[in-house]
C-alpha positions as CSV (number, residue, x, y, z in Angstrom):
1,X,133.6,92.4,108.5
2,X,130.0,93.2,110.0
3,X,129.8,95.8,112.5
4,X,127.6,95.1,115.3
5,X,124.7,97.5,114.0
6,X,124.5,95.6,111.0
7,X,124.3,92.2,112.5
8,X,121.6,94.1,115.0
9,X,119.5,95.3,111.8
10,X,119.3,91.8,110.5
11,X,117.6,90.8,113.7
12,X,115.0,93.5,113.6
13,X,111.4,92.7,113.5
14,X,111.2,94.2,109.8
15,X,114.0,92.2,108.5
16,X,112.9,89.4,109.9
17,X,109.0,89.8,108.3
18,X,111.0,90.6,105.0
19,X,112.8,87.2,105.3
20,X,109.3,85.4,106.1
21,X,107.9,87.2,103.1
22,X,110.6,85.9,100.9
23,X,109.6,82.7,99.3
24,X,112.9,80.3,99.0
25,X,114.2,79.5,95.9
26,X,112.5,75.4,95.3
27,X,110.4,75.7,97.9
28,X,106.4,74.8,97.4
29,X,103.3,77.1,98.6
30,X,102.7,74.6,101.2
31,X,106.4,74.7,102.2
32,X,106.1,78.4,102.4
33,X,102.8,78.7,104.6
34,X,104.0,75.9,107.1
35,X,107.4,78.2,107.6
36,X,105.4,81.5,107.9
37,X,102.6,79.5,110.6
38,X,106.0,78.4,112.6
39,X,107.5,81.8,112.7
40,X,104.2,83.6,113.8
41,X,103.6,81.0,116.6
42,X,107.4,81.1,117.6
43,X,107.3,85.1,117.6
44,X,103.7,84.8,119.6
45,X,101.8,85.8,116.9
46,X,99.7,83.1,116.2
47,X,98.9,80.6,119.1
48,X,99.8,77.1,118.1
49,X,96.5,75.6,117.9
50,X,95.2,78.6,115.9
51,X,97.8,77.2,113.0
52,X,95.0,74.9,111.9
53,X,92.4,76.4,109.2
54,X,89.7,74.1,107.9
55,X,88.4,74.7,104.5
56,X,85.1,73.3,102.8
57,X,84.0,74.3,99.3
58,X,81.0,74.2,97.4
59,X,82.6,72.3,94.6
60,X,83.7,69.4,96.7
61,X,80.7,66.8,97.2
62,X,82.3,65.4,100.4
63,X,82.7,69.0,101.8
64,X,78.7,69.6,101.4
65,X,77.3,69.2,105.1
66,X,80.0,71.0,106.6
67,X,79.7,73.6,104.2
68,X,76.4,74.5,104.6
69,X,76.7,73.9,108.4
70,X,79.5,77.0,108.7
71,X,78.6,79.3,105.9
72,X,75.9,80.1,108.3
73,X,77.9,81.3,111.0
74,X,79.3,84.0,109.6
75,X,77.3,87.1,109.8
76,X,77.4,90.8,109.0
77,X,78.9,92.9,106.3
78,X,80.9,91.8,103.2
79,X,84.6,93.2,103.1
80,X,86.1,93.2,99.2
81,X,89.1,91.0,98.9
82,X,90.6,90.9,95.5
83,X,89.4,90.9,91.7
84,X,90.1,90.0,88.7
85,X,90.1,88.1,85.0
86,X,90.2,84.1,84.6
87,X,90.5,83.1,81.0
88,X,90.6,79.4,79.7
89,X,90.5,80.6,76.3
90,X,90.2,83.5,74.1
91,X,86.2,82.9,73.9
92,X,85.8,81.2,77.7
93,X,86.8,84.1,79.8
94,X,85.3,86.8,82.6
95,X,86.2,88.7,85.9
96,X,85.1,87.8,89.5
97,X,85.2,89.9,92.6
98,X,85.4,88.2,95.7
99,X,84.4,89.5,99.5
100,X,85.1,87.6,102.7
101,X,83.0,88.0,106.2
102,X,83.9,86.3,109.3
103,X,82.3,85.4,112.6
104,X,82.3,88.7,115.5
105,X,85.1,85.8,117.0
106,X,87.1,85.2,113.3
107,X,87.6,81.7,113.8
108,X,84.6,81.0,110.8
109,X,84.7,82.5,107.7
110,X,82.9,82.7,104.2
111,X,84.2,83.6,101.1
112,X,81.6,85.4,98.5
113,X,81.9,85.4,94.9
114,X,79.9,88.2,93.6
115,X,79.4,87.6,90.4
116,X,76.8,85.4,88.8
117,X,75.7,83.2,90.5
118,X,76.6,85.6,93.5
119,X,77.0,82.8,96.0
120,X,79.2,81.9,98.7
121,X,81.9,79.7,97.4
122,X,83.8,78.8,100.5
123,X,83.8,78.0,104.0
124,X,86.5,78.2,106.8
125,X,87.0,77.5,110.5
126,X,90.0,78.3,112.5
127,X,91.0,77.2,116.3
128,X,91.8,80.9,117.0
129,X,91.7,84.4,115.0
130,X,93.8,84.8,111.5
131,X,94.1,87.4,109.3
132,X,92.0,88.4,106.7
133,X,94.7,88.0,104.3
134,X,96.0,85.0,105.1
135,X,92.6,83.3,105.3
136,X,91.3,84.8,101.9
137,X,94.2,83.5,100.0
138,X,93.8,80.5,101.8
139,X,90.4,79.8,100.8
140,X,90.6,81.2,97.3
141,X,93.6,79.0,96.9
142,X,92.3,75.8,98.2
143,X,88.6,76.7,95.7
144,X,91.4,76.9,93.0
145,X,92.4,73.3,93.6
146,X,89.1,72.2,93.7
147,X,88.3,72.9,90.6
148,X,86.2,76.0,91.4
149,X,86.4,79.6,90.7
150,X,89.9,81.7,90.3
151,X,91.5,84.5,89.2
152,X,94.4,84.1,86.9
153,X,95.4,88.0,86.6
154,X,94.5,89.9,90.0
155,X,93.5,93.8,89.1
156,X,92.4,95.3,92.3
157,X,92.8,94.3,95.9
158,X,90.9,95.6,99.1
159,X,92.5,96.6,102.2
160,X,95.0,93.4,102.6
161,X,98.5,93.0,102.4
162,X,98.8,92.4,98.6
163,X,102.0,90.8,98.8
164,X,101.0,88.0,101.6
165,X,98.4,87.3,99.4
166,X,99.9,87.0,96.0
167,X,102.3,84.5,98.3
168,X,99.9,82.5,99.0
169,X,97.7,82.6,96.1
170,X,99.9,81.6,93.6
């Protein structure tokens, strides 16, 4: 039988985030983000137009106006997001270390891959501020998918929450 102080811990802001966090068993990435968009906007996190993020990439040749339209937005210092090793075979392999900036408003974003060619890699534009976090994974993810750079083992991480990330990310 539960007491009442353990139905009231289950309804406590950090069991709660530890539920959000949990990705169900079956459930897809896409599955998971739309669940965690729908519980920030419901606990008035997130406003529900800022639940939108746009991504353009540099490997995509439809994305290629827009691209170069918002990667000039963004403005100011670098912050390090994650790094790490991509390997597509034991002679085809490397490391990349990405950085993120956003707009003095974070609703547009850039995503920088410093390696070589150091070059910005990915755009973004949100309706309303995100976190760094979430839009990092975001746009690394969605570079992934478009054939463009990735990190298949992640070895150090900058000030983010590493495990919204890795939720996202992978």
């Amino acid at each position: 039988m539960a007491t009442n102080s353990s139905k009231q811990a289950k309804n406590t802001p950090q069991a709660t985030g530890q539920a959000l966090l949990s990705m169900q068993k079956d459930e897809t990435t896409e599955q998971f983000m739309e669940r965690a968009k729908d519980a920030f906007v419901k606990a008035g996190l997130l406003k529900p137009e800022a639940s939108t993020m746009t991504i353009y990439t540099c490997r995509a040749p439809d994305d290629e106006k827009q691209f170069k339209r918002l990667k000039r937005k963004t403005s100011g210092d670098w912050t390090f997001l994650v790094s790490g090793e991509w390997s597509q075979s034991p002679w085809h392999q490397g490391t990349h270390s990405f950085y993120i900036r956003s707009s003095e408003d974070k609703q547009y974003w850039a995503l920088l891959n410093g390696g070589r060619p150091r070059r910005i890699v990915a755009v973004a534009h949100t309706p309303g501020p995100l976190s760094l976090t979430f839009v990092g994974a975001s746009m690394l993810q969605t570079l992934y998918k478009r054939g463009g750079d990735w990190i298949g083992e992640r070895h150090d991480y900058g000030d983010i929450d590493e495990d919204l990330f890795n939720k996202i990310y992978d």
